[in-house]
N, C-alpha and C positions, 0 to 999 in steps of 0.2 A: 480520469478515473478517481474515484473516491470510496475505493472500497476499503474495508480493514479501517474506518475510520479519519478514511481520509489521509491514510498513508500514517495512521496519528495523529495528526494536524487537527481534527476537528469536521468532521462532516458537516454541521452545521454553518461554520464559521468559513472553513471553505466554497462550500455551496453559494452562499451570500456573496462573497466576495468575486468567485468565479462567474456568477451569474450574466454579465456584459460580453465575458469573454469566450466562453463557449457553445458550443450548438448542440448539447446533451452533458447528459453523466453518466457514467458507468458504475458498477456496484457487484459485487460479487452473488449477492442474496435477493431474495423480492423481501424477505425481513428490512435487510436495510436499505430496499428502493421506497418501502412505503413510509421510511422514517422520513429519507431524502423528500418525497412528495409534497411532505408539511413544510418546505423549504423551496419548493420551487415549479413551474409547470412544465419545465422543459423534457425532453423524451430524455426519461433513465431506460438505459439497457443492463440488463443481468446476466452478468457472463457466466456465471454457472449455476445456469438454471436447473433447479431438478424436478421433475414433475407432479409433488405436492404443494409447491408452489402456484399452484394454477389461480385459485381464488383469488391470493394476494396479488397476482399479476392484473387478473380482470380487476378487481376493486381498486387499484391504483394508479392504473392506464399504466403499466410498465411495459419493456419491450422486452419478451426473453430472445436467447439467443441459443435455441435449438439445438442438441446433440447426439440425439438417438430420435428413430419414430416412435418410440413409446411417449417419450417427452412432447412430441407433436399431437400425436392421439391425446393425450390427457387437455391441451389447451386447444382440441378440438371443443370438448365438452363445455370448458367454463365457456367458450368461444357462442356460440347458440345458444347462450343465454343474454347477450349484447346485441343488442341494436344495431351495432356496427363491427366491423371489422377488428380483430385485435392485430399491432403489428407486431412480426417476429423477424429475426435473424437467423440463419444456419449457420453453424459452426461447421468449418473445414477441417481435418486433422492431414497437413500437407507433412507432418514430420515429428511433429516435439511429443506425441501419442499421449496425450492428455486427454481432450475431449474432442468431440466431434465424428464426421463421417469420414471413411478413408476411400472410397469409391464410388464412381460415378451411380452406381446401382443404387449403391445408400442414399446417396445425394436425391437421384428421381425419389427413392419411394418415399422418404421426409417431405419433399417437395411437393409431391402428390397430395399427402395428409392435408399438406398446409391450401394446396389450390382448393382443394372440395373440403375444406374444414370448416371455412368461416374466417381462414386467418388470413392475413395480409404479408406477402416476402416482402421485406424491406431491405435486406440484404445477406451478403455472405460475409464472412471471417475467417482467418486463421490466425495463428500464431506461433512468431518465429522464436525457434528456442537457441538461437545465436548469431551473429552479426558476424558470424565467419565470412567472406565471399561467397565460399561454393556451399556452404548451406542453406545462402540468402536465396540464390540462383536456384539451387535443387526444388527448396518448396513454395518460392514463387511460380513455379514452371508446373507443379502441379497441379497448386491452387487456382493458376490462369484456365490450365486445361478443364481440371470441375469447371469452373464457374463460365467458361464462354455462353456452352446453349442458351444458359438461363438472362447470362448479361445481354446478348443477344437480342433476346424478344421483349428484355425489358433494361431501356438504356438508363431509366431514374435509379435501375437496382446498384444498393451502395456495397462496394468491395473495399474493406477495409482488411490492413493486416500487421499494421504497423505501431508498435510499442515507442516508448520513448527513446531505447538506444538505437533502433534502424528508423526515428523517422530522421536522427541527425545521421544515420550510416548514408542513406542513401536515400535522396527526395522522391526519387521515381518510385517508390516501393510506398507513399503516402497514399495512393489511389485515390476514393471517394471521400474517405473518412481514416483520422487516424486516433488511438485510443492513448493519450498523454497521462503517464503514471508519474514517476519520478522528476524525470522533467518539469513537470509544473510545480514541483518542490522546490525548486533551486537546486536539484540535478544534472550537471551537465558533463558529455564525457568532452565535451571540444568547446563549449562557451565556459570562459573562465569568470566573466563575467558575472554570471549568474550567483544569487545569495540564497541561503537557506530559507525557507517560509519561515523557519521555525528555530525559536531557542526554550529549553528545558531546562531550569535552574530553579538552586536552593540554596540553602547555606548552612553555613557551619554552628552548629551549635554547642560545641563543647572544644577544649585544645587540650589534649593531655599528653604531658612528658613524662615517657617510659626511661627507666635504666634496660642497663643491659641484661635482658635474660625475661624480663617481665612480659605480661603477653597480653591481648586484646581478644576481646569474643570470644562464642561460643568456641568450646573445645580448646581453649588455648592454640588454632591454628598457627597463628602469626605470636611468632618471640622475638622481642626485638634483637638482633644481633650487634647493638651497639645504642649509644645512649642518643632519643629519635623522640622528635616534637609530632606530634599524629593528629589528626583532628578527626572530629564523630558530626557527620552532615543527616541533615533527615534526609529521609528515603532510603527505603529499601525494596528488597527483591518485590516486597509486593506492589512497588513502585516501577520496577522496572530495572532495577539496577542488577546484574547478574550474577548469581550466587555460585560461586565454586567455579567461576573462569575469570583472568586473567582479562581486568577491565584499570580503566582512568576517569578522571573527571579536568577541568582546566579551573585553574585558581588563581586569580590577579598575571593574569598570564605564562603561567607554569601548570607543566601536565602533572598530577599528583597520584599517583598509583592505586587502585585499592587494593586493600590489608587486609588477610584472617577471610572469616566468613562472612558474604553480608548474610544484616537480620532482617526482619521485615519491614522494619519502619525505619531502622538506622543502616550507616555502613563508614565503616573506617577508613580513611588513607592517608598514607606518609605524606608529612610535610618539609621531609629533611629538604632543606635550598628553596622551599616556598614560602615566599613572605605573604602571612597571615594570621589575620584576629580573630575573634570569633564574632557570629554576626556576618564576616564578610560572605559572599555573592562564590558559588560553586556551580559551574557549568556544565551537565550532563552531554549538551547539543549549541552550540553556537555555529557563527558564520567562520571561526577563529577555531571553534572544532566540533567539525559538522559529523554525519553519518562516517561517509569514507574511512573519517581518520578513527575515528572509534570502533566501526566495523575489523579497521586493520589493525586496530592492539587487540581486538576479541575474536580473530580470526576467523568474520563472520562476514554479510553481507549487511548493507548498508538498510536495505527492506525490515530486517530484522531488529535494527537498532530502531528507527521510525518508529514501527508499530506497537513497541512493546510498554511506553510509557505511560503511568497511570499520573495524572495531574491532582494534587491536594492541597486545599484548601480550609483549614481550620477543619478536617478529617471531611471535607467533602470534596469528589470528584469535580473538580470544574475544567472548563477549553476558555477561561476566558483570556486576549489576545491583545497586546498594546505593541504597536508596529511590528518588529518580530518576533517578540516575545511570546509566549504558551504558558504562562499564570509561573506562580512558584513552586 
């Protein structure tokens, strides 16, 4: 999966590098599958497809993956304008009530669209919204029941349902196909082994010593309560760094709090017991402190730390990558 930019990481730079290793991509949008296309020729699927996407689908050979018959109908259309067949996916909705069909009824009549449309079934999907036991069981058991007839009369059709935390929950629940997110990040909930793709760092460009009472940023937030060495890093909110919640960065291997308010381009944190210069190297994302841990001083999910980073470069956006590094 490389949507949302690649989890962060870089759709481009990912795509290239994954290219050996997998047997498709995934993508949220046909926007960002016809980006991916300039990248690669392998079958992207669009997991939420919506159906004014239809053009960008045909024009880019994408594969949606079907969740209402409206959505089928409409790539009926761009569909008889093609030479050939377009391929699609059905989404299952066995549980987590996101997208998809919830019944065998809904299931034929999408099904239908798609046999006399033009369009090609290449498979079904669902998606598990937790790795409980009896949750994994409840909507594997519905999903099987949907999907027999159709597996049935067509043994190539791919059943896919499997995210990255149930493909390590449990291997039986891989089926045909499985759609690797975090995981292929250096995500793992049981390989320790595994390293982050990705590190997001900058540095310090200013050290100011406050006395007691003196304060930092907008609005006087932060007053020092005692006399406190602080350093000013580039990046801010508009960078990704979170304004007005309870965040850290890692400094010569110490966690350093941030201070007051961030601003847009800068942001403040205590340095009391961290040894540092200015100039030195501030880690937003390392291997030494990855999503997890920063998710868990922001009391957020680890998805939300990934994707929120803006990377800059002498005031331009760049993804460029030297082993696990993500630019400065």
């Amino acid at each position: 999966m490389v949507k949302a930019d690649a989890y962060g990481h870089g759709i481009k730079q990912v795509s290239k590098a994954a290219q050996d290793l997998v047997d498709g991509f995934g993508v949220a949008t046909a926007e960002t599958g016809a980006e991916l296309r300039g990248y690669t020729n392998k079958p992207i699927m669009v997991t939420a497809f919506y159906e004014d996407e239809c053009d960008l689908v045909a024009e880019y050979r994408l594969t949606p993956l079907l969740s209402t018959s409206k959505d089928a109908y409409a790539m009926t259309t761009a569909a008889h304008r093609l030479p050939y067949p377009i391929p699609v996916h059905i989404k299952i909705n066995s549980g987590m009530n996101r997208l998809g069909v919830s019944s065998s009824k809904e299931l034929f009549r999408i099904a239908e669209i798609v046999y006399n449309g033009g369009l090609k079934l290449q498979g079904l999907g669902t998606h598990y919204y937790s790795v409980d036991r009896k949750v994994l069981d409840l909507q594997t058991k519905k999903f099987l029941e949907l999907c027999y007839l159709y597996k049935s009369r067509d043994r190539k059709l791919m059943l896919h349902a499997s995210s990255s935390t149930s493909v390590e929950t449990d291997k039986k629940l891989n089926f045909d196909m499985v759609r690797v997110g975090l995981l292929g990040y250096g995500y793992s909930l049981k390989n320790p082994n595994l390293l982050p793709a990705m590190t997001v760092k900058t540095k310090i460009r200013q050290i100011n010593n406050l006395k007691k009472g003196e304060v930092c940023g907008y609005s006087g937030l932060y007053a020092a309560e005692k006399d406190v060495k602080i350093g000013i890093i580039s990046g801010g909110y508009y960078d990704g760094i979170p304004i007005n919640r309870k965040s850290a960065v890692y400094i010569n291997g110490s966690i350093a709090p941030v201070i007051g308010r961030t601003m847009m381009d800068l942001t403040a944190v205590n340095l009391d017991g961290v040894e540092a210069k200015q100039g030195d190297d501030v880690y937003l994302l390392s291997d030494r402190f990855d999503a997890n841990k920063v998710a868990k001083i922001e009391g957020t999910i680890p998805y939300e730390i990934l994707t929120r980073y803006r990377v800059r470069t002498n005031g331009k956006k760049t993804y460029e990558q030297t082993g696990s590094e993500s630019g400065d």
